[in-house]
C-alpha positions as MATLAB code, in Angstrom:
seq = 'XXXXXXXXXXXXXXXXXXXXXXXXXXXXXXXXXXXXXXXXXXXXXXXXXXXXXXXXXXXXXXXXXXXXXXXXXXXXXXXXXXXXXXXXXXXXXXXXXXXXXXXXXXXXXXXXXXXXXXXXXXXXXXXXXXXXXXXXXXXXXXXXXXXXXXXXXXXXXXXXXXXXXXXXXXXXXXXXXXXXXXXXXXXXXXXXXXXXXXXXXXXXXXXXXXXXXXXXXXXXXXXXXXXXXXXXXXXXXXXXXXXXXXXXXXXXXXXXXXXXXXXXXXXXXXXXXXXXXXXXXXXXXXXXXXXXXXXXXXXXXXXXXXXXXXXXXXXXXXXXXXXXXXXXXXXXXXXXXXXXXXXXXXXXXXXXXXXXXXXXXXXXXXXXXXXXXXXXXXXXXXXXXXXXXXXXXXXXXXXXXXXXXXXXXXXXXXXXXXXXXXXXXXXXXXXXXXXXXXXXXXXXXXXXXXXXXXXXXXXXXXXXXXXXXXXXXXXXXXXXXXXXXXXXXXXXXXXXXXXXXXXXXXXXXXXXXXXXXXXXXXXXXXXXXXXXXXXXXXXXXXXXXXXXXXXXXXXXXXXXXXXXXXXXXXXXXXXXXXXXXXXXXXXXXXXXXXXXXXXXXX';
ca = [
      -3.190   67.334  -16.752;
       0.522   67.900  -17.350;
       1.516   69.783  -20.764;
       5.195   69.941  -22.178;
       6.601   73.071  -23.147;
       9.415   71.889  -26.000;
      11.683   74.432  -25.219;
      12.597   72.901  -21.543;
      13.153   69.610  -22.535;
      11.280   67.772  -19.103;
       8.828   69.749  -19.048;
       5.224   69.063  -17.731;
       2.148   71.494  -16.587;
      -0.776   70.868  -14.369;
      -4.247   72.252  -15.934;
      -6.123   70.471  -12.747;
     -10.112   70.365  -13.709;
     -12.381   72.143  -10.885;
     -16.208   71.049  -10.532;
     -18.277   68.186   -8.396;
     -17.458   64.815   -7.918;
     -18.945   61.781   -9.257;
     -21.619   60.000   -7.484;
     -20.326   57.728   -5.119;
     -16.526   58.997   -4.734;
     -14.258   57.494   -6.409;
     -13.484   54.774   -7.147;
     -10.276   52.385   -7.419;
      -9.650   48.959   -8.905;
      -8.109   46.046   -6.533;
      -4.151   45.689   -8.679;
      -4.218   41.980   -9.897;
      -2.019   40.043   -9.271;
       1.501   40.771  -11.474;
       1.935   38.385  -14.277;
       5.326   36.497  -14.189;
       8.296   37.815  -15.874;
       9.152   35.827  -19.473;
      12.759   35.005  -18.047;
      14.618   35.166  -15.085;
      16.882   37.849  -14.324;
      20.024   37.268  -12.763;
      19.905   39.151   -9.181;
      22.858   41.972   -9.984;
      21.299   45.536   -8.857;
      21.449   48.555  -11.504;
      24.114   50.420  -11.215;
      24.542   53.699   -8.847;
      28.156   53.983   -8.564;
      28.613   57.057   -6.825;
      25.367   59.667   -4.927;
      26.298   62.542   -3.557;
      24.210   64.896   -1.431;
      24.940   68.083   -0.364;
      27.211   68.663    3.120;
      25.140   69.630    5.691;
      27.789   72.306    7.591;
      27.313   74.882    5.390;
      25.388   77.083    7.955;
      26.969   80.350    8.232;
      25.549   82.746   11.104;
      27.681   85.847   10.230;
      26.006   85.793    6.276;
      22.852   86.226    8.302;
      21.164   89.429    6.209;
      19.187   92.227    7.812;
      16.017   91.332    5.749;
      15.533   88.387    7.760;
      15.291   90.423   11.157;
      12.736   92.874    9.576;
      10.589   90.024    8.120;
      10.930   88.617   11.714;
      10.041   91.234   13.668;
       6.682   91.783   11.361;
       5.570   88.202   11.581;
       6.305   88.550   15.254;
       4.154   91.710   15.847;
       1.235   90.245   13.370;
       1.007   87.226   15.095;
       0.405   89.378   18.323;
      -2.431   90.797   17.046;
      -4.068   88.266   14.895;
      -3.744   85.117   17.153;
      -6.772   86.813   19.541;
      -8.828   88.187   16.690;
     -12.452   87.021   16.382;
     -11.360   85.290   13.432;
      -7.897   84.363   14.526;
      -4.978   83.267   12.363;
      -2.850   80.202   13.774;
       0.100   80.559   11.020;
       1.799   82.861    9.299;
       4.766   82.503    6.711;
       6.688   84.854    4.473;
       8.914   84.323    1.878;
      11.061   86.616   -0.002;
      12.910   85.262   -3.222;
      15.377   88.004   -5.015;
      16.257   86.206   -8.584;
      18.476   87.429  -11.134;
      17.882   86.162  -15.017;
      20.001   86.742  -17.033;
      18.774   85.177  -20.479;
      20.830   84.815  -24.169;
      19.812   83.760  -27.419;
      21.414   83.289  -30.800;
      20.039   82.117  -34.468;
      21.880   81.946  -37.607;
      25.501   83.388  -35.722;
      23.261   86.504  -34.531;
      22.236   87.650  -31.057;
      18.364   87.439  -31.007;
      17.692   87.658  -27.304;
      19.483   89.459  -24.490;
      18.382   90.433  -21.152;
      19.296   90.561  -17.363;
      16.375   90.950  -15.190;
      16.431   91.351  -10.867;
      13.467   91.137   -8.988;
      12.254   90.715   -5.412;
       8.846   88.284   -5.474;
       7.302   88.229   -2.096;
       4.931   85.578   -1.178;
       2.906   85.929    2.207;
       0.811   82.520    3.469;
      -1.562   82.755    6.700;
      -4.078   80.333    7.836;
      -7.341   81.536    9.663;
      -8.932   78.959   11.832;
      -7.412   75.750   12.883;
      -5.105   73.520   11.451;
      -8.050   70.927   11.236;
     -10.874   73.168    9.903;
      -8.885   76.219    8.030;
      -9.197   78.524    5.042;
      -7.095   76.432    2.593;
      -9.681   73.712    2.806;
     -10.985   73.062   -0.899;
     -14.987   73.658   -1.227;
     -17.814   70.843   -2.400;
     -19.432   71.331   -5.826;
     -19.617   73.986   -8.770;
     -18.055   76.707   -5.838;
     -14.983   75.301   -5.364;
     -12.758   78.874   -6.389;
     -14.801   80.643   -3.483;
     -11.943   80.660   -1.399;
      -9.418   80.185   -4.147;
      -6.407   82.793   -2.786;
      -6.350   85.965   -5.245;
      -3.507   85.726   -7.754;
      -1.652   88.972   -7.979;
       2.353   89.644   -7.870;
       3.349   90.859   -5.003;
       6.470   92.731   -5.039;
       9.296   93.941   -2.055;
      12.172   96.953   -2.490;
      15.347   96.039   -2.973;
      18.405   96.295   -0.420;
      17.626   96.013    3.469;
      15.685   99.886    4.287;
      13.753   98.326    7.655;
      10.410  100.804    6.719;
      10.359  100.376    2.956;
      10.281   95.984    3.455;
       7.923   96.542    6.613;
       5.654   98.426    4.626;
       5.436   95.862    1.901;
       4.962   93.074    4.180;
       2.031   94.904    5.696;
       0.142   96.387    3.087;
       0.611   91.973    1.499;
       0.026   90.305    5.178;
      -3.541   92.886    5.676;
      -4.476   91.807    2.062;
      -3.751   87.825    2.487;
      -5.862   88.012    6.352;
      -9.048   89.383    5.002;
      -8.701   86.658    2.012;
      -8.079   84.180    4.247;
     -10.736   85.590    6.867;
     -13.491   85.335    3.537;
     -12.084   82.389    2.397;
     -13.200   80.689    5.840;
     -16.607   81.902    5.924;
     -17.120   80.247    2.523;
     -15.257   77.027    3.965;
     -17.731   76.650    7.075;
     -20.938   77.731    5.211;
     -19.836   74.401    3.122;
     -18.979   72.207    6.338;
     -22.476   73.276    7.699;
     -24.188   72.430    4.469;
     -22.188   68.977    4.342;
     -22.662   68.243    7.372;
     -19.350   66.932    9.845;
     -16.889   64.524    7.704;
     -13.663   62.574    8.588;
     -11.452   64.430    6.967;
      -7.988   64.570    7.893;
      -6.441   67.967    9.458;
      -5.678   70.947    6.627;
      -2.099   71.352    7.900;
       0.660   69.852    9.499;
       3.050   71.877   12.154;
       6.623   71.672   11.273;
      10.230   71.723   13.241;
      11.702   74.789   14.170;
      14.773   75.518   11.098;
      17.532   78.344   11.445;
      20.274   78.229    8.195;
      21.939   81.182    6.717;
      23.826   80.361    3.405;
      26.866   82.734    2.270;
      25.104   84.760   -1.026;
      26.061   83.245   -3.795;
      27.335   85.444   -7.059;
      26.737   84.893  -10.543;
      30.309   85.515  -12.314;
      30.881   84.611  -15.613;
      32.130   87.417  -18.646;
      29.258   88.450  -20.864;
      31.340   89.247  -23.837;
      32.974   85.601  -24.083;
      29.758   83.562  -23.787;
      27.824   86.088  -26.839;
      30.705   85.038  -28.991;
      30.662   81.279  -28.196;
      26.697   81.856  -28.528;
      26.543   83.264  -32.231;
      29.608   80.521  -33.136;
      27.224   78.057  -31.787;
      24.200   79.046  -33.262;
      26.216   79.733  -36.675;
      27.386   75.647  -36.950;
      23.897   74.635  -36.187;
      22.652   75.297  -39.380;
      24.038   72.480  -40.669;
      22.263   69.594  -42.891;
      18.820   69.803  -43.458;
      18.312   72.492  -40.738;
      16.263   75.603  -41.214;
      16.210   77.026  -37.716;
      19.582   76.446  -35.376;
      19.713   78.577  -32.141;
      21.591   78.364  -29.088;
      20.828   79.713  -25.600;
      21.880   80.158  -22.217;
      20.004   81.106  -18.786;
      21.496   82.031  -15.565;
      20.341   82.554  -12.578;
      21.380   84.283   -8.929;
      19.126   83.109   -6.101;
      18.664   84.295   -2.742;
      15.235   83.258   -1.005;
      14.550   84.449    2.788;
      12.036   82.701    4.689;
      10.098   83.132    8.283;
       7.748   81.505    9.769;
       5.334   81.637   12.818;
       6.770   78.729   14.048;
      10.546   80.219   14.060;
      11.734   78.924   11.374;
      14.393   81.326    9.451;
      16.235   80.224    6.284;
      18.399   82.128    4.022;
      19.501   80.099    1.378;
      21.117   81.468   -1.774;
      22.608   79.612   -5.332;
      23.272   80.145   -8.608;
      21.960   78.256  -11.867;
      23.375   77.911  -15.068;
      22.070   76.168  -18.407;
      23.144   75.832  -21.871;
      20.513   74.675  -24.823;
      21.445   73.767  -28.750;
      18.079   73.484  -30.950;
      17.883   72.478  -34.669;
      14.307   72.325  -36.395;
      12.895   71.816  -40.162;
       9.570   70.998  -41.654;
       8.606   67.491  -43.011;
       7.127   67.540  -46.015;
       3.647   66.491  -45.011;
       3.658   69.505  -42.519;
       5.319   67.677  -39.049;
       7.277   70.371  -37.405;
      10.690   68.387  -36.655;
      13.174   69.070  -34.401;
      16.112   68.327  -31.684;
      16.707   69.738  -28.395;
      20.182   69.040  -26.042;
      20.695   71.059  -22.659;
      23.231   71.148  -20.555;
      22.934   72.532  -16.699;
      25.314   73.266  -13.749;
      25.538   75.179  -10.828;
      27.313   77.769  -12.159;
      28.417   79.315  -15.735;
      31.824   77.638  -15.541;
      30.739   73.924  -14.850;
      29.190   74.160  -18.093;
      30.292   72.646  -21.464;
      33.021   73.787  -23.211;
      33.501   74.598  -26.914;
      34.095   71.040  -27.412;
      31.396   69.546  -25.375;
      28.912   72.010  -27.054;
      30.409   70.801  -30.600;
      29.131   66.971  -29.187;
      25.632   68.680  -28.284;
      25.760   70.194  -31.975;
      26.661   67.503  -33.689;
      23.971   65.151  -32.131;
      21.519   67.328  -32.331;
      21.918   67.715  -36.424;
      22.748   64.435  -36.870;
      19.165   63.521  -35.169;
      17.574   65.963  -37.594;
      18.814   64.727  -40.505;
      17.595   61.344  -39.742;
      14.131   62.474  -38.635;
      13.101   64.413  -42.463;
      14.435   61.248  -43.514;
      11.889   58.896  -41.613;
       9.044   57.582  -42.214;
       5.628   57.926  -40.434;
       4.531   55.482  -38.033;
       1.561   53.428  -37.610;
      -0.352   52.714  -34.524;
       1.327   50.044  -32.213;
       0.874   47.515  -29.449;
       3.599   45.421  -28.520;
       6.993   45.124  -26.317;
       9.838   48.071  -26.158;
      12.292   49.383  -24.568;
      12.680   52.552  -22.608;
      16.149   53.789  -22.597;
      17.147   55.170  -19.504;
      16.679   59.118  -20.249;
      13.680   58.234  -21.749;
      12.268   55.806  -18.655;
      13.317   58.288  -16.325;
      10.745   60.682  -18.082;
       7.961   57.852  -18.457;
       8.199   57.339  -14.621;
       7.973   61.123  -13.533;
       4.806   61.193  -15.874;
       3.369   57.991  -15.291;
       4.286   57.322  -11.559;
       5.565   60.495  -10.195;
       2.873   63.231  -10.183;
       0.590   60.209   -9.008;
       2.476   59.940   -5.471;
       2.489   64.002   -5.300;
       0.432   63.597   -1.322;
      -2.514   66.890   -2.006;
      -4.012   64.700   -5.128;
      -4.175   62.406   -2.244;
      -7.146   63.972   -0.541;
      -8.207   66.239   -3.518;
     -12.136   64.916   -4.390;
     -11.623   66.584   -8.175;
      -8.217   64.071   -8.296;
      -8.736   60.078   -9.857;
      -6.675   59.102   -6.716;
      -4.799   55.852   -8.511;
      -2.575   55.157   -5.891;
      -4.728   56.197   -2.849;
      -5.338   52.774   -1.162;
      -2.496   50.727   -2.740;
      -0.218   51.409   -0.047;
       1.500   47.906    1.227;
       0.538   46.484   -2.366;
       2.411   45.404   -5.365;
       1.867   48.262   -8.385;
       4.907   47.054   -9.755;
       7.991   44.222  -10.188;
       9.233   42.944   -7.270;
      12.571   43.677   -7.966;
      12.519   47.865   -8.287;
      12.315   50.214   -6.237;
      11.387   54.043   -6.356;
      12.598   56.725   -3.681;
      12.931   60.573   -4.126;
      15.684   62.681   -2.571;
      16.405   65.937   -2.914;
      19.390   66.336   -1.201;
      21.261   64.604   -3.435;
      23.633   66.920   -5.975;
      25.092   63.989   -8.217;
      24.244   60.730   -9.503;
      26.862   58.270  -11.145;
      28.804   61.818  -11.555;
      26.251   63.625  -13.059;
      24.833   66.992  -11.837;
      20.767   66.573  -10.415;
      18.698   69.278  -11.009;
      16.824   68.441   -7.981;
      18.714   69.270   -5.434;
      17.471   71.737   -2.776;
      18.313   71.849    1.304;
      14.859   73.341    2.516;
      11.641   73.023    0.257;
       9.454   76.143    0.171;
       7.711   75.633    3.467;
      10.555   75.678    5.528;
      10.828   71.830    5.998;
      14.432   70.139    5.499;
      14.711   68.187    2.653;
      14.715   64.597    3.140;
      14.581   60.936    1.310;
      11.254   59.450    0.624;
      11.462   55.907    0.020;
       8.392   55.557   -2.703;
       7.988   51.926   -3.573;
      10.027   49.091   -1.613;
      10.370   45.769   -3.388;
       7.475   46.863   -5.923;
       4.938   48.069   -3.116;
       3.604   51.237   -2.795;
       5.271   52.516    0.603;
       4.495   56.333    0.640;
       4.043   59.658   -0.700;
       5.569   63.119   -1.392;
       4.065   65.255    1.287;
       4.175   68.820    1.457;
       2.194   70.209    4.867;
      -1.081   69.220    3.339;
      -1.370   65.987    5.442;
      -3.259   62.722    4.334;
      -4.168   60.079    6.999;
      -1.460   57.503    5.864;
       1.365   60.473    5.802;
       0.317   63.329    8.572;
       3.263   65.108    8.375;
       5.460   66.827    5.497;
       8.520   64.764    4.080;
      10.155   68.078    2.944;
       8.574   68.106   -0.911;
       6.123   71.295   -0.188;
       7.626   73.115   -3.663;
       7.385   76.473   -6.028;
       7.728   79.008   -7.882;
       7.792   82.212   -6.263;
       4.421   83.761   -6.683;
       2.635   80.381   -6.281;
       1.039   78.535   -3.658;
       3.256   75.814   -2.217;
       1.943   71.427   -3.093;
       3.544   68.630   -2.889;
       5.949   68.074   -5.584;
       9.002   65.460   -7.381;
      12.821   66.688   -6.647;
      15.491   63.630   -7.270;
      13.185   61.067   -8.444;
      15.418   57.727   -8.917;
      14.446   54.311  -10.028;
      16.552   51.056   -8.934;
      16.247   47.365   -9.647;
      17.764   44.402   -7.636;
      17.761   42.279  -10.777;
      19.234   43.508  -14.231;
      20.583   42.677  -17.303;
      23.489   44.253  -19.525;
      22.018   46.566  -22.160;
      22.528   44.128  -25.094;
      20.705   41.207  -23.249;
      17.978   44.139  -23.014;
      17.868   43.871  -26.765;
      17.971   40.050  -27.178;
      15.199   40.037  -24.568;
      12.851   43.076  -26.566;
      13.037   40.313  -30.042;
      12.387   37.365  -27.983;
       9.496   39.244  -26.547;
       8.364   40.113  -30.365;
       8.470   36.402  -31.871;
       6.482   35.387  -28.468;
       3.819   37.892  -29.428;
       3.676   37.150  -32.909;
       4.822   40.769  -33.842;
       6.627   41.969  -36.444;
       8.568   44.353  -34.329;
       9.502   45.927  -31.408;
      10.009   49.526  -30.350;
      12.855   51.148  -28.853;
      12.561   54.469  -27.653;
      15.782   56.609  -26.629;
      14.875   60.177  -26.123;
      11.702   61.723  -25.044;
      11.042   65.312  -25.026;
       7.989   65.409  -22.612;
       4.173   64.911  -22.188;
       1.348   65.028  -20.166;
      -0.996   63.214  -17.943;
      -4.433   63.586  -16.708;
      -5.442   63.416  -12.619;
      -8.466   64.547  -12.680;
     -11.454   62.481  -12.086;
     -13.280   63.700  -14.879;
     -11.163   62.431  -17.744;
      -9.394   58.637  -17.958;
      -6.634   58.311  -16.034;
      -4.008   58.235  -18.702;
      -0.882   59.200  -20.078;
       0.778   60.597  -22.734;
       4.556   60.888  -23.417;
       6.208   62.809  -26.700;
       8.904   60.265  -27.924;
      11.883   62.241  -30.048;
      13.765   59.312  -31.012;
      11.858   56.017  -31.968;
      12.859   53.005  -33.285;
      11.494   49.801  -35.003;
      13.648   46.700  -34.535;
      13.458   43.849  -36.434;
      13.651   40.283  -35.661;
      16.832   40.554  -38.208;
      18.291   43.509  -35.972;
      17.446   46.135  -38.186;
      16.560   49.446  -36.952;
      14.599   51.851  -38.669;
      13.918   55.351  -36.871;
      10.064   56.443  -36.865;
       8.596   59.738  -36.130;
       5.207   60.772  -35.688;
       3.984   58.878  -32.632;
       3.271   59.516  -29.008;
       3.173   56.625  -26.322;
      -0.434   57.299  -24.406;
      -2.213   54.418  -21.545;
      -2.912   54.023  -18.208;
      -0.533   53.986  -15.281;
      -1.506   50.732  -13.633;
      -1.079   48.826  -16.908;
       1.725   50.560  -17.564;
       4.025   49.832  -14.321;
       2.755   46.252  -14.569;
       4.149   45.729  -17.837;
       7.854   46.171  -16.959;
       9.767   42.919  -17.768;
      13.500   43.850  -17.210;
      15.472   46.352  -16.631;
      19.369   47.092  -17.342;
      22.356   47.878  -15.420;
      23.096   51.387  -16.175;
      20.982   54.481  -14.431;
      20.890   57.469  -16.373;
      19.262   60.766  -15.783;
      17.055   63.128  -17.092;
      17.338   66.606  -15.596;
      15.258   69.522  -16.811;
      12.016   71.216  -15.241;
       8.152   70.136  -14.496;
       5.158   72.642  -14.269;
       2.377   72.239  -12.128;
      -0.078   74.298   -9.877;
       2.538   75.485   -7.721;
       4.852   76.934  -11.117;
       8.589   75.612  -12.564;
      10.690   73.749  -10.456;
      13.790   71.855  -11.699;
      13.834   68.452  -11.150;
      15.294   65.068  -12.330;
      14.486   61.826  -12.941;
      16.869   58.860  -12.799;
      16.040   55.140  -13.853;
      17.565   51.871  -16.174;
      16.505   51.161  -19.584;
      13.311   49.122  -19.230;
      11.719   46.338  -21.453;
       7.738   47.054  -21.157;
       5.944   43.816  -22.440;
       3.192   46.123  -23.894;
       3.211   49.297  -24.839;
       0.600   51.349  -26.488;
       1.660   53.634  -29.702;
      -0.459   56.251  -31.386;
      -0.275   59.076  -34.299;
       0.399   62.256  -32.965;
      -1.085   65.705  -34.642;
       0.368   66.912  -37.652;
      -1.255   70.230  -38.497;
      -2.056   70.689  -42.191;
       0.657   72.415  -43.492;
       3.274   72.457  -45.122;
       7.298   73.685  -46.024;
       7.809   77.182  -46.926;
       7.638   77.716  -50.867;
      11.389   78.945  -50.758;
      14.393   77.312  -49.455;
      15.339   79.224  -46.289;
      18.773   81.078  -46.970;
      20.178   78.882  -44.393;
      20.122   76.265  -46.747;
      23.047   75.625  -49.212;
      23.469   73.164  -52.063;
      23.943   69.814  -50.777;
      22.511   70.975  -47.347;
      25.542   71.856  -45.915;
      26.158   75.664  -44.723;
];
């Protein structure tokens, strides 16, 4: 299940159930036959002006850091020894990732948060036994955490002292061998008491890599950004606003990698994000509130005073309009996704559904596991993923990485062709329809590399401007007898379930929802989340617009945080499913806070 965490705008977790199977496997439902559209769309594809990836010369031998040769030479003189052991290891991979943080807050024109954090996170992976039988293979039944690796931060010395990193990496790769060497004994005591399965191999060999990227630096002048910081959290108390704070989060990358295989990467960037947040309690308790964010590569491609104004100003003006709306009721009936909020809808619905390891895990519902070659969609879009793209339609993706985290080169996955189901992310967990990784093995530092979403774009053949969408949404209402439809332009989230134990469902957090009217009224709505189930839900799309916009933030999951973004037109869904959300029983604070002023303007 995937959980959003408000204060990253995209943001989704995996809580992935553990325990047996159900009886029988599981199993999948044949995809009927998609019903035809209510009108014909004119054939004009959605519009991706301009997609730029990352230039692929920016290799630089003489940046090449001393680290790298002592993590070399260790993997070098482990693999020595441990290939002939009785128990012998086949692979072994570190990764060292030094990360700066430096992290600002503001509330009320104040500084509330200020730190600047380095460490060095060092991550050692080694498979014992064969790639087709190994340690990493999950275990039947109520012991399936036997051979679970041991969670534990493992930490490396700064600067490039040959002994101090060796000793690190030794004291870590003797720790992860006996792990792994346990973990196997648990993995063939369950092979022997299953007796022999197809099952395809555990892991999937990978191309020899060498890059070295130039170090990046983080520049940008501390005492400049606090002051734009407290002016920006000072004008966000504004209107009916009771908490306004601004904040900022940088980062300074550099992540060494080396592999048994010879791989050695050195890549190294810098991050940079801006956020503007307004909140106030409804009167019947509902905790309300906005949330714009702004990211680049660095500090300076950020917003300026002016652009941060715009974030201020919509974010307030959003606020003000929520205390004033009313509750919804349940709903079924035909809406539209605008883009931002689509591309959110398909990363939840679609996108952690085509992540390859749920592919072959028995705990996982597997929805898409034997569609491949068959419609699960409109004919007319298309999904692919691809990381190594920086911009779309001039915008900044927060996807965008040259090597994923096990040393594979990025690459484009083309998803869904013409509505069919065409492949999978793959990290080097291999399934028997993708064998080998497509450069998505992704995570956080400390975490266990799976298969996970980078640039995730949708694109349609067929479209419609954006006010045709609109025409099209109240035709759609009067054909269903409804009294109106839903539009839906921002979404802050959500979660979905993969496990076999639960339904295979969804549920996205809508910020901004509308009701329009057969008249054209529209009256914003709060309360409500947008829940069903995937198949329906992809099978319901009716049109889609012209314009691509994207969503960029960052998506949790069993391997940690890693940014990502999802691109995709506004959509008309013939049926979409509407529910109340919680409201805890509370509510406002007896006093007005002293933000507020007479009127409700600061």
């Amino acid at each position: 299940m995937y959980r959003s965490v408000p204060a990253l705008a995209l943001t989704t977790a995996v809580l992935l159930s553990c325990g047996p199977g159900g009886k029988g496997g599981t199993k999948t439902t044949p995809v009927p036959d998609l019903p035809a559209e209510p009108v014909e769309l004119p054939a004009i594809p959605s519009r991706i002006e301009t997609a730029t990836s990352q230039p692929t010369d920016g290799d630089t031998p003489s940046a090449r850091s001393p680290v790298l040769d002592v993590m070399s030479a260790e993997n070098k003189r482990w693999m020595d020894v441990l290939a002939k052991a009785n128990d012998p290891a086949y692979y072994l991979a570190y990764q060292l990732v030094e990360q700066r943080v430096v992290s600002m807050d503001a509330e009320g024109g104040a500084i509330i948060g200020d730190s600047d954090d380095t460490d060095r996170i060092l991550d050692v992976e080694i498979r014992v036994g064969t790639p087709e039988l190994d340690n990493t293979r999950p275990i039947s039944g109520d012991d399936n955490e036997l051979n679970a690796p041991l969670r534990r931060r493992a930490v490396a010395p700064f600067g490039n002292d040959k002994l101090a990193l060796a000793n690190h990496l030794w004291l870590e790769t003797d720790r992860r061998y006996r792990e792994g060497v346990l973990a196997l004994a648990y993995v063939r005591q369950d092979q022997r008491t299953l007796g022999k399965r197809e099952a395809p191999p555990d892991f999937a060999a990978g191309k020899k890599e060498t890059y070295i990227a130039t170090p990046a630096a983080l520049v940008f002048d501390k005492a400049t950004w606090v002051a734009r910081l407290k002016r920006c959290s000072e004008r966000a108390f504004r209107g009916v606003a009771t908490r306004g704070s601004c904040g900022l989060l940088f980062t300074q990358n550099t992540a060494w990698l080396v592999n048994s295989e010879g791989t050695q990467t050195q890549l190294s960037w810098t991050t940079a994000q801006i956020s503007v947040s307004v909140g106030v309690k409804a009167d019947d308790g509902q905790g309300l509130g906005r949330l714009e964010q702004a990211f680049a590569q660095t500090p300076s491609g950020l917003p300026d005073d002016a652009g941060v104004d715009k974030m201020i100003d919509a974010v307030t003006k959003d606020l003000d309009a929520l205390h004033k709306a009313p509750l919804a009721d349940p709903y079924v009936g035909p809406a539209i996704l605008e883009g931002r909020a689509a591309g959110v809808f398909f990363h939840e619905v679609f996108g952690h559904r085509i992540e390859g390891h749920r592919q072959k895990d028995e705990t996982s519902g597997k929805t898409f596991s034997s569609y491949i070659g068959k419609d699960i969609m409109p004919a007319w879009l298309s999904v692919f993923d691809d990381p190594t793209l920086t911009t779309l339609n001039g915008q900044q993706l927060n996807g965008f990485y040259r090597f994923d985290d096990e040393g594979v080169r990025a690459q484009r996955v083309d998803l869904v062709k013409d509505g069919k189901l065409v492949d999978f992310l793959m990290g080097r967990n291999p399934i028997a329809v993708s064998p080998a990784s497509n450069g998505h093995g992704r995570k956080q530092a400390g975490f266990d590399p799976v298969a996970r979403q980078g640039n995730l774009v949708v694109t349609s053949t067929r479209s419609v401007e954006r006010a045709d969408l609109e025409k099209m949404l109240l035709e759609e209402v009067k054909r269903q007898g409804r009294p109106y439809g839903m539009v839906f332009t921002d979404i802050s989230g959500g979660f979905t379930n993969t496990s076999a134990f639960a339904p295979q469902a969804f549920k996205v957090e809508p910020v901004m929802a509308y009701r329009l009217y057969p008249d054209g009224r529209r009256e914003l709505v709060r309360g409500i989340d947008i829940g069903g189930t995937p198949l329906v839900a992809l099978q319901s799309i009716r049109a889609a617009s012209r314009e691509v916009e994207t969503f960029n933030g960052v998506c949790g999951a069993e391997s940690g945080w890693v940014p990502v973004s999802a691109s995709a037109p506004s959509l008309l869904v013939e049926k979409i499913e509407v529910e109340k959300s919680f409201i805890p029983a509370d509510r406002p604070p007896v006093l007005d806070a002293p933000s507020i002023r007479k009127g409700g303007v600061r």
